[in-house]
ChimeraX commands (.cxc) that place a marker at each C-alpha (Angstrom):
marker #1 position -2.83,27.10,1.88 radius 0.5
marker #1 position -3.95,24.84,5.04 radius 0.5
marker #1 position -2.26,21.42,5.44 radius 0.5
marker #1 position -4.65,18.80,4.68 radius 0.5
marker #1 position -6.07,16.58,7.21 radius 0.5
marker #1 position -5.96,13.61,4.99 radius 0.5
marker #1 position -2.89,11.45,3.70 radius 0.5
marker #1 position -2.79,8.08,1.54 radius 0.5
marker #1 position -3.48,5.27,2.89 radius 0.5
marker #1 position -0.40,3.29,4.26 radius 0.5
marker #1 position -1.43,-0.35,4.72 radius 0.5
marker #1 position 0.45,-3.01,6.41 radius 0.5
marker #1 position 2.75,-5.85,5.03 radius 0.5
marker #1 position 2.90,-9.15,7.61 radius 0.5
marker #1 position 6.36,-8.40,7.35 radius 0.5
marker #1 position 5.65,-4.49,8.95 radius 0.5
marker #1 position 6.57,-2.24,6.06 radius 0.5
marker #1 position 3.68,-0.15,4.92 radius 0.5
marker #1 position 2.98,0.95,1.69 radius 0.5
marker #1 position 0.42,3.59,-0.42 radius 0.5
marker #1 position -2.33,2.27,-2.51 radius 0.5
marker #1 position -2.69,4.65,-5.84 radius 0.5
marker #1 position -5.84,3.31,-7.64 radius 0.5
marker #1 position -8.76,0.52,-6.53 radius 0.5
marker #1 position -9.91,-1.28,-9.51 radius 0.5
marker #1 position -12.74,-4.24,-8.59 radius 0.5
marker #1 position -14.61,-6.29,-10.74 radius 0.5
marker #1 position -18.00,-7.56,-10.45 radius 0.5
marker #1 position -19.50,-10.84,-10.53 radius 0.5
marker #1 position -16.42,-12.96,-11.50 radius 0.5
marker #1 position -17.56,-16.04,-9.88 radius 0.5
marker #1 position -20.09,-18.07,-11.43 radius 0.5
marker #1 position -22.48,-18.77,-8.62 radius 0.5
marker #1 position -22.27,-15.21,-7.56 radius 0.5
marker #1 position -23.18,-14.37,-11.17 radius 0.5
marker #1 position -26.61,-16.52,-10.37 radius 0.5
marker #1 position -27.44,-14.55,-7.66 radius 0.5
marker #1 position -27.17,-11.57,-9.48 radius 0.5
marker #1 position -29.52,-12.42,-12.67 radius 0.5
marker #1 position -26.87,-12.49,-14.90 radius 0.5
marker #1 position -25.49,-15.93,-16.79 radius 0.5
marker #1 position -22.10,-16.62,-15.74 radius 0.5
marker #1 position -21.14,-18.60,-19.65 radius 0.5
marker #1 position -21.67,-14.83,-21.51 radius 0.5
marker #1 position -20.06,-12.59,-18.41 radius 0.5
marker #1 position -17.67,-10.10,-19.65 radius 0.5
marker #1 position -15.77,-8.54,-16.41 radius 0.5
marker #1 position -17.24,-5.74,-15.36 radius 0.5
marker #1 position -14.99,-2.86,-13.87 radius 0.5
marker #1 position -15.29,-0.21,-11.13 radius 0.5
marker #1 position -13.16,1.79,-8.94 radius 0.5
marker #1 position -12.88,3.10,-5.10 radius 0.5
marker #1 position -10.98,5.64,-3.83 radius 0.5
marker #1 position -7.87,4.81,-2.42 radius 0.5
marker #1 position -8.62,6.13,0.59 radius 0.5
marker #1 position -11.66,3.66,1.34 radius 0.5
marker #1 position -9.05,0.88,1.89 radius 0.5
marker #1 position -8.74,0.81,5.56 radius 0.5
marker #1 position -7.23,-1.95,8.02 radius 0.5
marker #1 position -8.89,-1.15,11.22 radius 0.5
marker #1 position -11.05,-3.26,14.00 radius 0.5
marker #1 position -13.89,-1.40,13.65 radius 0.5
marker #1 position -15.78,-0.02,10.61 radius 0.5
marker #1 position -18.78,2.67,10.46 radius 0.5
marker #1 position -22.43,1.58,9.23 radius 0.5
marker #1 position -22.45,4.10,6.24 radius 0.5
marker #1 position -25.18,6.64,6.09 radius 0.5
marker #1 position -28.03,6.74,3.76 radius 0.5
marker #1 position -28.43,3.25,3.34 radius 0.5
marker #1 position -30.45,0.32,4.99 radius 0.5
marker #1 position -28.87,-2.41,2.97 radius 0.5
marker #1 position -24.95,-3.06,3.66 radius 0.5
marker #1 position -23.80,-6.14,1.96 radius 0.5
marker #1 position -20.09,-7.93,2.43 radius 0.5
marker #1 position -18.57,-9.40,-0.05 radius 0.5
marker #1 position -15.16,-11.35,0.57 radius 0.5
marker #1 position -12.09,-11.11,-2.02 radius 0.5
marker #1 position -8.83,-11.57,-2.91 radius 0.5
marker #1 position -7.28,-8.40,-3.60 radius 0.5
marker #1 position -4.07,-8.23,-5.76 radius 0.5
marker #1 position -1.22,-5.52,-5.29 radius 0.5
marker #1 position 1.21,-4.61,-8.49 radius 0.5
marker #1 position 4.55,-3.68,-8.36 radius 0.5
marker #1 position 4.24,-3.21,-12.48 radius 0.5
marker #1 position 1.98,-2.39,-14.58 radius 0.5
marker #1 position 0.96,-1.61,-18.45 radius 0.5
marker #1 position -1.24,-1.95,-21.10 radius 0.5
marker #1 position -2.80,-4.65,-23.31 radius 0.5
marker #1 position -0.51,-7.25,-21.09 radius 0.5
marker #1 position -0.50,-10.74,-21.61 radius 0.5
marker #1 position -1.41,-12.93,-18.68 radius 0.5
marker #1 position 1.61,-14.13,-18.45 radius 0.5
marker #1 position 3.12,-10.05,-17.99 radius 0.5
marker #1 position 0.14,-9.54,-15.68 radius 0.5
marker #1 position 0.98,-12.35,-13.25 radius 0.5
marker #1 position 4.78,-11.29,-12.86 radius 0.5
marker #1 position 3.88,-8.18,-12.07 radius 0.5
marker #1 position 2.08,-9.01,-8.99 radius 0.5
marker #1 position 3.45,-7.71,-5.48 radius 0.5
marker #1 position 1.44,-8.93,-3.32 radius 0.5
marker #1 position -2.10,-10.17,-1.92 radius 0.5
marker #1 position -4.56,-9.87,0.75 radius 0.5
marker #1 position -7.92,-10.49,2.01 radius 0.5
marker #1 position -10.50,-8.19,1.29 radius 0.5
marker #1 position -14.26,-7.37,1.98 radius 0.5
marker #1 position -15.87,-4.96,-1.13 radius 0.5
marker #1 position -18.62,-3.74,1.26 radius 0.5
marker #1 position -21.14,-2.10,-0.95 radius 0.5
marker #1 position -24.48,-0.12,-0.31 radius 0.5
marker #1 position -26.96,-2.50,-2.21 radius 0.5
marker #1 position -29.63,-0.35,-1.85 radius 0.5
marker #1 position -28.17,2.43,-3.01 radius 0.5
marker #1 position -26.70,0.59,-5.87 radius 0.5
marker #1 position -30.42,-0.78,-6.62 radius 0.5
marker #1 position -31.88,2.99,-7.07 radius 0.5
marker #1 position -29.16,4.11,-9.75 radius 0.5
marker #1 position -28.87,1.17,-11.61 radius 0.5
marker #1 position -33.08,1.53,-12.04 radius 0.5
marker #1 position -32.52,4.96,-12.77 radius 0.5
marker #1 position -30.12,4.19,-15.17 radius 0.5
marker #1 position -27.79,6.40,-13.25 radius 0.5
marker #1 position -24.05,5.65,-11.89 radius 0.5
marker #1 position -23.93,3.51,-9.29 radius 0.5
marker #1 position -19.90,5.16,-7.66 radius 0.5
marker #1 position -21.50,5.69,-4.00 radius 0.5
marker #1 position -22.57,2.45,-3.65 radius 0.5
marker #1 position -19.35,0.94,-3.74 radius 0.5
marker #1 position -16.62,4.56,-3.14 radius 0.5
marker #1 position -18.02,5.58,0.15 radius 0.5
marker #1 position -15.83,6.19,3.21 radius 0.5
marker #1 position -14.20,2.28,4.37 radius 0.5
marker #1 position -15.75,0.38,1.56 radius 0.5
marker #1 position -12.78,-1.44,1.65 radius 0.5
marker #1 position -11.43,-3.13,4.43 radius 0.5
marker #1 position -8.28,-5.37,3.48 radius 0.5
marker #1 position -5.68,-7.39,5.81 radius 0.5
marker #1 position -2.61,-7.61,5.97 radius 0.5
marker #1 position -0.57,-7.95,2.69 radius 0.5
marker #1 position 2.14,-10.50,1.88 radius 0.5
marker #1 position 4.24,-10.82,-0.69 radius 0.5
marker #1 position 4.15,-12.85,-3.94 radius 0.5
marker #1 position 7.19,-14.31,-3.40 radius 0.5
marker #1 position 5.45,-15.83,0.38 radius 0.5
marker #1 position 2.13,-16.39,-1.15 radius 0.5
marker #1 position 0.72,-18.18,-4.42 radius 0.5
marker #1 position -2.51,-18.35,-5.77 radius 0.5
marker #1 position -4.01,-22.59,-6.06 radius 0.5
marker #1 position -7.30,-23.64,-7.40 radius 0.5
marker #1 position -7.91,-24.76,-4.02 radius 0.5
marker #1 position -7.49,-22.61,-1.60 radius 0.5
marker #1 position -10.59,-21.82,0.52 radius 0.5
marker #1 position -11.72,-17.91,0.51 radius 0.5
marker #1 position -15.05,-17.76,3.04 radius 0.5
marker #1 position -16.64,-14.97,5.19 radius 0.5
marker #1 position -18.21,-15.65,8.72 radius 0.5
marker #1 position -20.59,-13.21,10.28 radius 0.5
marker #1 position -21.02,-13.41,13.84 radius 0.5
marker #1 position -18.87,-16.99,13.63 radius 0.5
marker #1 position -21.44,-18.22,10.82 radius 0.5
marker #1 position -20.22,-19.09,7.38 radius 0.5
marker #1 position -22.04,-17.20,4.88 radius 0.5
marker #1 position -19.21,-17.59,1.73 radius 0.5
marker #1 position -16.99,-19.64,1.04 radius 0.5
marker #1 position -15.62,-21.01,-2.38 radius 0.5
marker #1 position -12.12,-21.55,-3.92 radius 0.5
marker #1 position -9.71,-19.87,-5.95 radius 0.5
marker #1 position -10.74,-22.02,-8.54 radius 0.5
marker #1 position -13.86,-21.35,-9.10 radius 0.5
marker #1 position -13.42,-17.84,-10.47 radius 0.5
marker #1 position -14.06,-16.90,-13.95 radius 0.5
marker #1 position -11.50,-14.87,-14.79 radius 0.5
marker #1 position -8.22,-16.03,-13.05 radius 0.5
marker #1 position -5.50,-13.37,-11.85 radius 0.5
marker #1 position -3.64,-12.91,-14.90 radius 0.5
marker #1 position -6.43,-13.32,-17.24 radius 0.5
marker #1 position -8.35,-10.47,-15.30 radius 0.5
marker #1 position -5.55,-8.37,-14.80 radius 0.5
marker #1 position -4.29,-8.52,-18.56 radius 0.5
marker #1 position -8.36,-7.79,-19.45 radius 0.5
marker #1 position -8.13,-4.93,-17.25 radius 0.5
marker #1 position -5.33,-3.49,-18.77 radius 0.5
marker #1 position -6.70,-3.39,-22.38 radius 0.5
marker #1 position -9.28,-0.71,-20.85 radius 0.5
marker #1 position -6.88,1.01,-18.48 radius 0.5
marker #1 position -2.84,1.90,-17.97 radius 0.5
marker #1 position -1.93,0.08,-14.85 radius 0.5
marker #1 position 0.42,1.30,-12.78 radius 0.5
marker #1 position 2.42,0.29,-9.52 radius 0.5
marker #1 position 1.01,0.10,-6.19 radius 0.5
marker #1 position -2.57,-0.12,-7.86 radius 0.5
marker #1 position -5.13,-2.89,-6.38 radius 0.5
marker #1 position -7.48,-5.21,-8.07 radius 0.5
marker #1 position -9.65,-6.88,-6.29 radius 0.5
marker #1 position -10.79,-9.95,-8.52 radius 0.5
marker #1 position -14.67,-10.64,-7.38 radius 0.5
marker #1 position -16.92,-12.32,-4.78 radius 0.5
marker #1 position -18.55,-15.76,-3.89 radius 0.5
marker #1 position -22.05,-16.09,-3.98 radius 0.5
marker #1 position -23.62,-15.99,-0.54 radius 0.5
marker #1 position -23.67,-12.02,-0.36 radius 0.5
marker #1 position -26.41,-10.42,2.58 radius 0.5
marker #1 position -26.62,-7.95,4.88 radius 0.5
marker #1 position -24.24,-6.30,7.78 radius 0.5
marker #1 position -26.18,-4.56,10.69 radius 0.5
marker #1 position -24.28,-2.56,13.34 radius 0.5
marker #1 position -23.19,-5.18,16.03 radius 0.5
marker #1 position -21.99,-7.70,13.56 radius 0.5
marker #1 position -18.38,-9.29,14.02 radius 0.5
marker #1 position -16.78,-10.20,10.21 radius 0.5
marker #1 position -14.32,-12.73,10.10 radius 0.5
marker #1 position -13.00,-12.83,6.21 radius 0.5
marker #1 position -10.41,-15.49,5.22 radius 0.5
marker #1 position -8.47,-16.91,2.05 radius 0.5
marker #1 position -6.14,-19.89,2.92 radius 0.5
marker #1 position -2.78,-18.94,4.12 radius 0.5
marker #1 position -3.58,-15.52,4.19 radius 0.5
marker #1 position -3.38,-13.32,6.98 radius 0.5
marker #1 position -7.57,-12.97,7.86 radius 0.5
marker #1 position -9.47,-9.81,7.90 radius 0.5
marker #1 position -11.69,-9.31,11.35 radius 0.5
marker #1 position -13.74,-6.27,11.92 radius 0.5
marker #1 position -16.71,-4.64,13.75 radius 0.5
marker #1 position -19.73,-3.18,12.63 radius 0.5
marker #1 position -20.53,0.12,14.49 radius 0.5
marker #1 position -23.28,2.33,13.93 radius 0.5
marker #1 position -22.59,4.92,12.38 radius 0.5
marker #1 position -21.86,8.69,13.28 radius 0.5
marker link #1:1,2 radius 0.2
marker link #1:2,3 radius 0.2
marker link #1:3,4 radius 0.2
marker link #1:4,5 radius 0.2
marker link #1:5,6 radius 0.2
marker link #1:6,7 radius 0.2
marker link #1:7,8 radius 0.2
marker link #1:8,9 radius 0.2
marker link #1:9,10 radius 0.2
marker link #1:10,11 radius 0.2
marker link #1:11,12 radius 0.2
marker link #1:12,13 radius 0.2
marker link #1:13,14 radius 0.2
marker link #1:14,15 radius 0.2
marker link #1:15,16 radius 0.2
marker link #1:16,17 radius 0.2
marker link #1:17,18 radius 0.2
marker link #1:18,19 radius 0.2
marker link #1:19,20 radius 0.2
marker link #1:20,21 radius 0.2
marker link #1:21,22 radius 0.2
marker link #1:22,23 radius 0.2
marker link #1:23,24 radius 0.2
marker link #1:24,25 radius 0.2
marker link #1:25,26 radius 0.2
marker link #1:26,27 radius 0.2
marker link #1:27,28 radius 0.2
marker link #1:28,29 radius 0.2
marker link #1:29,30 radius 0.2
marker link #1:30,31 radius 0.2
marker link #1:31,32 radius 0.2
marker link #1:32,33 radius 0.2
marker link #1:33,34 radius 0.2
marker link #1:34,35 radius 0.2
marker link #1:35,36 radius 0.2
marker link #1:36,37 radius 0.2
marker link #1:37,38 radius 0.2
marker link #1:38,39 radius 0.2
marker link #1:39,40 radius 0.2
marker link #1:40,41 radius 0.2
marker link #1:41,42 radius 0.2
marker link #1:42,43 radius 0.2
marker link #1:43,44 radius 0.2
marker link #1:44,45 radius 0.2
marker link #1:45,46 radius 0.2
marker link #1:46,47 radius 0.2
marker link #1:47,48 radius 0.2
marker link #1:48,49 radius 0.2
marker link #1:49,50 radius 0.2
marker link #1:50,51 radius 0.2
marker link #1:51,52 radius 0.2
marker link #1:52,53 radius 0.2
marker link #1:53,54 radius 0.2
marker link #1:54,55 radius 0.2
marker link #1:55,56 radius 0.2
marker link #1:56,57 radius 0.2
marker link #1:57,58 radius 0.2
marker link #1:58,59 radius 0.2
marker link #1:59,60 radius 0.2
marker link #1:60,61 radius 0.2
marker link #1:61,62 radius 0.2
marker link #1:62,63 radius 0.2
marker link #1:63,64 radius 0.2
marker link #1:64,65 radius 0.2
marker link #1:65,66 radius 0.2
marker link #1:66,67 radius 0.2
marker link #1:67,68 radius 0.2
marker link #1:68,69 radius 0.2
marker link #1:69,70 radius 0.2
marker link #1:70,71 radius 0.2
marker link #1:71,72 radius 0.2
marker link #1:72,73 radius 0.2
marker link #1:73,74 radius 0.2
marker link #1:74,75 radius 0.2
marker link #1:75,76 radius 0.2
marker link #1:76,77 radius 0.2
marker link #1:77,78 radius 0.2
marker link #1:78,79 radius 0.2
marker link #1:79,80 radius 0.2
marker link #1:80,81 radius 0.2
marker link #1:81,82 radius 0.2
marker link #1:82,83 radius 0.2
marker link #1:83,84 radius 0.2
marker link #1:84,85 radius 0.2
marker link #1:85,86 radius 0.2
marker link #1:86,87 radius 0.2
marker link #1:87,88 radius 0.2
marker link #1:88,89 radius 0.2
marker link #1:89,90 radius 0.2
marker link #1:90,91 radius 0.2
marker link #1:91,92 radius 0.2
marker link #1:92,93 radius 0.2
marker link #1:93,94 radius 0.2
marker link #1:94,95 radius 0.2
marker link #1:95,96 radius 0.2
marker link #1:96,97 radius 0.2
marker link #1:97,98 radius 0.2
marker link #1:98,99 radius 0.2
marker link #1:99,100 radius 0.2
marker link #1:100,101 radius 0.2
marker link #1:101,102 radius 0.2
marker link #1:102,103 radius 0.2
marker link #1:103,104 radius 0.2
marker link #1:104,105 radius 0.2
marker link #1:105,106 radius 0.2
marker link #1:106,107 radius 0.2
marker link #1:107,108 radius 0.2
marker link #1:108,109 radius 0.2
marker link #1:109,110 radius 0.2
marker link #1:110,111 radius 0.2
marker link #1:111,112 radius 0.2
marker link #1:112,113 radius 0.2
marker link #1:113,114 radius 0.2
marker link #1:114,115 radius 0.2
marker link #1:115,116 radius 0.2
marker link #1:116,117 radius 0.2
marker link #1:117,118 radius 0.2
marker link #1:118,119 radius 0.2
marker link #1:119,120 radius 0.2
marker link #1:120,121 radius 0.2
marker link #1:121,122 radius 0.2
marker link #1:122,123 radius 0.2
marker link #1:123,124 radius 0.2
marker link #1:124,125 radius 0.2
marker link #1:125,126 radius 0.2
marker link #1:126,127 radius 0.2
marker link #1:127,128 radius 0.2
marker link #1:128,129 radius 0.2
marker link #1:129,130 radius 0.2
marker link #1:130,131 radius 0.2
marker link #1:131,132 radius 0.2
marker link #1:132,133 radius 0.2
marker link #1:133,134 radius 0.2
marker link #1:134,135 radius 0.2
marker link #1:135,136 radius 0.2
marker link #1:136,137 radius 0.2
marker link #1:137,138 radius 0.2
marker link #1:138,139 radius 0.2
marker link #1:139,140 radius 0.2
marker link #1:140,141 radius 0.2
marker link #1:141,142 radius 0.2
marker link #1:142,143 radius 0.2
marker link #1:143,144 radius 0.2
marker link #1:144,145 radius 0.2
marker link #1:145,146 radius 0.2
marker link #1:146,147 radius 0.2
marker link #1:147,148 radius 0.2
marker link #1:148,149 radius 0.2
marker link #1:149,150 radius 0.2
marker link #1:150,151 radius 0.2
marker link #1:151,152 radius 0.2
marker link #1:152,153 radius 0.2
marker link #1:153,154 radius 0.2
marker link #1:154,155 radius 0.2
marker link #1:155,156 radius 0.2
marker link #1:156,157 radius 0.2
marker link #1:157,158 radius 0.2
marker link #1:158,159 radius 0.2
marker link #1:159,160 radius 0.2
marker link #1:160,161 radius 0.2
marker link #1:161,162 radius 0.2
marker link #1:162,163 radius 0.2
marker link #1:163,164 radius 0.2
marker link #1:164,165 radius 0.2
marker link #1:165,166 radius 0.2
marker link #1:166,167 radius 0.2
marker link #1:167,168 radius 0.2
marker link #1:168,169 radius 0.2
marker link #1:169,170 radius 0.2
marker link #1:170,171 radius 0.2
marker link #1:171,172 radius 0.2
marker link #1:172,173 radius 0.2
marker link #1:173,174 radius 0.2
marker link #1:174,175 radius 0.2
marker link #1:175,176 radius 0.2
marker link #1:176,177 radius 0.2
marker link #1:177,178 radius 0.2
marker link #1:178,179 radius 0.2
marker link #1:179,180 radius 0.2
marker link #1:180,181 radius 0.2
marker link #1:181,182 radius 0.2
marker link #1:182,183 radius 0.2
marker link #1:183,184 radius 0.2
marker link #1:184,185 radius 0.2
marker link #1:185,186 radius 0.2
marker link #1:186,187 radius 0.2
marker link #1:187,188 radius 0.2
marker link #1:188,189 radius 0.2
marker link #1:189,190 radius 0.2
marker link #1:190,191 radius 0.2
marker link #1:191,192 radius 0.2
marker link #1:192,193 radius 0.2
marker link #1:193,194 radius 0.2
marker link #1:194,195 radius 0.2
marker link #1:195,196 radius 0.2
marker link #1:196,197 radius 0.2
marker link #1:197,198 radius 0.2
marker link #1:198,199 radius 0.2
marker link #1:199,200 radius 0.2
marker link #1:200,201 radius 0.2
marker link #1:201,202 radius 0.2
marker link #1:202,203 radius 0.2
marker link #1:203,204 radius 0.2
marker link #1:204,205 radius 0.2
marker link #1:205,206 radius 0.2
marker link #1:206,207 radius 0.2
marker link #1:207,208 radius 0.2
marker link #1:208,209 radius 0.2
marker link #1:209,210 radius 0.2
marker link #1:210,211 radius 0.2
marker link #1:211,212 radius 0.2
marker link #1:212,213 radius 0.2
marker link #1:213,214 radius 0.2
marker link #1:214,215 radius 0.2
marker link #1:215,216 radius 0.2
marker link #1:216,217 radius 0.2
marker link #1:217,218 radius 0.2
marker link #1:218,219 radius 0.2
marker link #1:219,220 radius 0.2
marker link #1:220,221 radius 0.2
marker link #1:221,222 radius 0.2
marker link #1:222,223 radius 0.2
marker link #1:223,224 radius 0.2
marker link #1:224,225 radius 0.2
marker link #1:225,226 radius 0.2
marker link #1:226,227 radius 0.2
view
């Protein structure tokens, strides 16, 4: 058998190690004003939960317009890394089982998401496609705590487009994390990444992204057309 031409992801630490992601779980619509500009009311949200492949977690300065869409949307987060996981943990397990954070962008193919959910169809290749999910740097727990208010914000070309706080998010860490893992075993080395502000729109190729949480290493890339 051939050697493959793929391998795991190894994303960066601030302090240089690297590490392999094994699972992506996101959540939708987990802050309330985001919830408004979805339709839905943010008082009777239940998380929602979806995954990406591992592999679309890239740290890289540039990042491919995806094909078959017209409609690429950013959408800023805080992404959390485990060290242990579980199921049908308590908050209070959840949160000590963080390892780390970072900044990421759930980029997502709203178009494409649009057909399937009219067609009552899955919507996986609107949000699993090849770098769906840039992320920064990661730094550890024990470096970096989550506070109501620390700023998380996405600029497009230098213009602010989100920006919230920690705060304002439905579900905090633990609480999302231990919700999560009454559906699903977590394990070590997975990634959550725990929702967006409102102010979601569209990338075009050209576009500089500058994504940010407060005294977190920020997440920069390019927009490039695509192959």
């Amino acid at each position: 058998m051939p050697s493959p031409d793929w391998a795991p992801s190894r994303l960066r630490m601030l302090d240089g190690r690297r590490l392999a992601v094994r699972h992506v779980w996101c959540v939708g619509q987990n802050y309330a004003e985001h919830a408004r500009e979805m339709g839905r009311d943010p008082e009777r949200c239940e998380p929602v939960f979806f995954s990406k492949p591992a592999a679309a977690l890239v740290q890289q300065a540039e990042i491919e317009y995806p094909p078959q869409t017209r409609e690429l949307h950013h959408e800023v987060e805080l992404v959390v890394l485990l060290a242990r996981g579980g199921r049908d943990l308590s908050p209070e397990q959840a949160a000590a089982g963080v390892f780390g954070y970072a900044v990421g962008c759930d980029l997502t193919r709203r178009d494409v998401q649009a057909r399937a959910k009219a067609a009552g169809m899955p919507w996986a290749l609107a949000k699993g496609f090849d770098q769906s999910g840039p992320v920064g740097e990661f730094v550890g727990a024990d470096q970096w705590r989550v506070q109501p208010d620390r700023v998380i914000e996405l600029a497009v070309n230098g213009r602010t487009r989100q920006s919230a706080v920690l705060g304002d998010l439905i579900w905090t860490v633990p609480e999302l994390l231990a919700r999560l893992s009454r559906e699903v075993t977590l394990r070590p080395f997975d990634a959550v990444f725990t929702g967006t502000p409102a102010g979601v729109a569209a990338l075009v190729p050209g576009d500089r992204v500058e994504a940010r949480i407060e005294g977190l290493p920020s997440l920069e890339f390019l927009v490039k057309p695509g192959a």
